[in-house]
N, C-alpha and C positions, 0 to 999 in steps of 0.2 A: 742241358736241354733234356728235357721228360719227353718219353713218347709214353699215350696211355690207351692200351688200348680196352674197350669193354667187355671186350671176350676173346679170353687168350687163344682157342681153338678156332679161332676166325680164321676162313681159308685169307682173306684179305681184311689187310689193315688200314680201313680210311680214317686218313687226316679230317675228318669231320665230325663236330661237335654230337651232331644226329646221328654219326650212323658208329661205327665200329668204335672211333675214337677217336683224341683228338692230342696235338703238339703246344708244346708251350716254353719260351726259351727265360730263362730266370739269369740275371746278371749279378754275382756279385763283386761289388764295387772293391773288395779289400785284394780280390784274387784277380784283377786286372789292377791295379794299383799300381803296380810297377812297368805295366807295359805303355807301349807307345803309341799313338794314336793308330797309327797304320796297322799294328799286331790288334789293337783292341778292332777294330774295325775287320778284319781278317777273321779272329774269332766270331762275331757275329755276321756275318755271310757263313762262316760252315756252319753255325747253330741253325739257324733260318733256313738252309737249306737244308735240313736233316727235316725241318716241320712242315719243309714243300712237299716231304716225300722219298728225300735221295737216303734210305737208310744209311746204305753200303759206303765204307771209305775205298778211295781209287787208290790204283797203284802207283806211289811217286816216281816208279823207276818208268812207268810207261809213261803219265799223263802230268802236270802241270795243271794240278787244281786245287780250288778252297778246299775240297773236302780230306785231302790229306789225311792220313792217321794220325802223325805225329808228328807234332813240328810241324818248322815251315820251312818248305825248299824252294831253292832259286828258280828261277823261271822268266820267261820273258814279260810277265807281267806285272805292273804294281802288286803289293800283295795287300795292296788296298779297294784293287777291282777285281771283277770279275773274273775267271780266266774263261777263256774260247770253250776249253769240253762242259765247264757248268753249264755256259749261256746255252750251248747245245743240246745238254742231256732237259733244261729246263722249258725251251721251244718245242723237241719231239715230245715230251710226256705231255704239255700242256695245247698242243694244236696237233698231234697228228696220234697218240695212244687212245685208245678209251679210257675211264678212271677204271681203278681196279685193274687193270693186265697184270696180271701174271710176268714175271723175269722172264720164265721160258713160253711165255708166247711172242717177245719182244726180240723180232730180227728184224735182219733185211727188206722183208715182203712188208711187214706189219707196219712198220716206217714209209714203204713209199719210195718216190723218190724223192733224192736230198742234193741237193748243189752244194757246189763249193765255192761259185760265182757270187757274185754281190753285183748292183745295180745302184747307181747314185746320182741324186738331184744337189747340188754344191752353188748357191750365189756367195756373190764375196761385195760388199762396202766398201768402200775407200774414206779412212778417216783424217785425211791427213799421211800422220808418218806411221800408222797401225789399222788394221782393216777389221771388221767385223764380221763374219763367215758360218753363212747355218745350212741345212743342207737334210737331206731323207737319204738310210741307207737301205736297202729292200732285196731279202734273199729270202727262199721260201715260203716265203707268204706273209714273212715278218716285217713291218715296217717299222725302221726306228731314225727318227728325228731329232737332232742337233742341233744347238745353236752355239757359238763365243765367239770372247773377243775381250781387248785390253778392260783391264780393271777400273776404275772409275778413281781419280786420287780423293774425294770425299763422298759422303756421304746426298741423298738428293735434297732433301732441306737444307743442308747447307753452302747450296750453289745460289747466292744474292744474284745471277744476272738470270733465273729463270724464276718469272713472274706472270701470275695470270694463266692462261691456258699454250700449254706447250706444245708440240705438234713433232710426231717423226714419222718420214713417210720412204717407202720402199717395197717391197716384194714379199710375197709368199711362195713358196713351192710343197707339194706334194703328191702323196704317194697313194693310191687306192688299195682296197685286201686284191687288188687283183693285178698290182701292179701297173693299170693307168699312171700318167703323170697329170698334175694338176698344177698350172700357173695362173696369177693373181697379183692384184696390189693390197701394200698392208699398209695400213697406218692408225696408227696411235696416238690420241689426245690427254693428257692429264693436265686436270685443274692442281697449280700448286698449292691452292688455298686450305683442298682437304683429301687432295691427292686421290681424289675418283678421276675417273675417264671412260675413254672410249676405244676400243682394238676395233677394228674392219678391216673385212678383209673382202674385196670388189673385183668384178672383171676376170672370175674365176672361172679356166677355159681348160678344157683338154688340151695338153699338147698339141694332140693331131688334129684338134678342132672338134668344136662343141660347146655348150654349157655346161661347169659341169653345176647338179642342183639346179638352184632357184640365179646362180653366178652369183652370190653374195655371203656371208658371215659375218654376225655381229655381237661382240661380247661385251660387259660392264668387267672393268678394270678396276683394282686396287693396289694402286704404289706403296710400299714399303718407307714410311716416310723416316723411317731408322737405318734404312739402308739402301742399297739398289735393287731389287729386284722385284717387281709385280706379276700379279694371278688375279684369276679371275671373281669377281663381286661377289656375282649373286647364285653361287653356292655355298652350301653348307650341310656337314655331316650330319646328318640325321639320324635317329631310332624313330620307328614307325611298326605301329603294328601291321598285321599280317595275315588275312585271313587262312583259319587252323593252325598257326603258329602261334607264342608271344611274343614275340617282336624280331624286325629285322633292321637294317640302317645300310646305310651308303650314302652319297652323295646326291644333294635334291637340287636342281638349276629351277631357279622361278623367271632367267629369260627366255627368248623364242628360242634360239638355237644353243644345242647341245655342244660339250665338246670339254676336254681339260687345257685350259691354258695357263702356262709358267712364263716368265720370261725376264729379262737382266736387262738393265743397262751397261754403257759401255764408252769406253774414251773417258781422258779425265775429266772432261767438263759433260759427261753423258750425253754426249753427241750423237750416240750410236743408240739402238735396242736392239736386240733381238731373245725368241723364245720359240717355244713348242705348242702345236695344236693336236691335240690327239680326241679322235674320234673312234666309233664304230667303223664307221664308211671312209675314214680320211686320217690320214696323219700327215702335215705338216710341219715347217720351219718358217719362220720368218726375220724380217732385218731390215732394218730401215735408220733414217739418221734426221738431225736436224736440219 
């Protein structure tokens, strides 16, 4: 992992291309060769986190994290995920620091305040003898949405008894940046012919009552016809110029409504779906069955 910066005498060092400088993690394939997927994966969370920003390695005897010096120490967590102090140190820097802080302007005051409560929206499916289960978990301002459930024993084209236009229908839940709840019905159509469709998502109400929006969301779907899992159509990653820059890029949606959606099938004969909605204004979960 290179950090570069363009002028060494910078009081601050930004991660960006424009301004001070910028990260880049470089993989080579003969010097993870012998490692395992979970170590190579390990390695790359501490690389990527040094290019968010986290210079500094932590202390293994205090904390339980990717960014470790050396080695890898036991800890309660896969050391193929995340641990708790990253997710944390990478929430306060990116919603509650300004860029650029200074180490010693970074306390208590400057942070806020910080829970150690969580808050959770949880439906569950019944498939049979295995259930489907998604859900929004929401603490500090952060909403984050879930979805599983049993593995699917083949692939979606090759289930012969789903033909023509397929339909699973069930629930949404979520979460607002402000911690509202939001309930809703979801349901999903795909054509098996060329495996487009349709997600909706209807009858979208404030817990404690209301509409929330217009009550509605609707996305074009695209099924993974090699595998189980579908995202949404009609985006795609763009380069686009940019007036007084050369160009810039993200993701461009050409339907009405905004929004990132993922999502899996589920059960062995995919009986089940469930996935992820993430918005500006909303993040949900959804799950539904045949």
């Amino acid at each position: 992992m290179f950090y570069n910066p363009k002028d060494l005498t910078a009081e601050i060092w930004e991660v960006d291309e424009e301004g001070a400088g910028f990260a880049s993690v470089l993989i080579d394939t003969e010097a993870v060769g012998s490692l395992t997927d979970a170590d190579v994966t390990h390695v790359l969370v501490h690389e990527l986190l040094h290019a968010l920003g986290f210079v500094s390695h932590t202390d293994p005897a205090r904390f339980d994290s990717v960014l470790n010096e050396a080695g890898f120490y036991p800890g309660t967590q896969p050391r193929s995920l995340i641990y708790p102090i990253d997710l944390e140190g990478l929430h306060a820097a990116y919603s509650r620091l300004k860029p650029g802080t200074p180490p010693d302007e970074i306390t208590v005051d400057s942070l806020g305040p910080w829970d150690d409560t969580s808050f959770h929206l949880r439906g569950d499916l019944d498939l049979g003898s295995e259930e489907v289960a998604f859900g929004v978990a929401f603490r500090n301002g952060l909403a984050q949405p879930w979805a599983f459930g049993p593995k699917p024993a083949s692939v979606l084209y090759d289930i012969p008894s789903l033909t023509g236009s397929v339909t699973w229908n069930g629930a949404m839940i979520g979460i607002t940046p402000t911690g509202r709840s939001v309930l809703g019905d979801a349901g999903l159509s795909i054509d098996m012919d060329d495996f487009l469709g349709r997600l909706e998502f209807t009858a979208m109400q404030f817990e404690g009552g209301g509409t929330w929006g217009d009550g509605d969301l609707r996305y074009a779907i695209q099924a993974d016809d090699r595998g189980n899992t579908f995202r949404r159509a009609d985006s795609e990653f763009e380069t686009y110029e940019l007036p007084g820059t050369d160009y810039g890029h993200g993701y461009v949606w050409t339907g009405e409504d905004v929004g990132t959606v993922t999502g899996a099938f589920f059960g062995p004969d995919h009986e089940g779906m469930g996935g992820v909605l993430e918005r500006y204004d909303l993040s949900a979960a959804f799950g539904g069955k045949r």
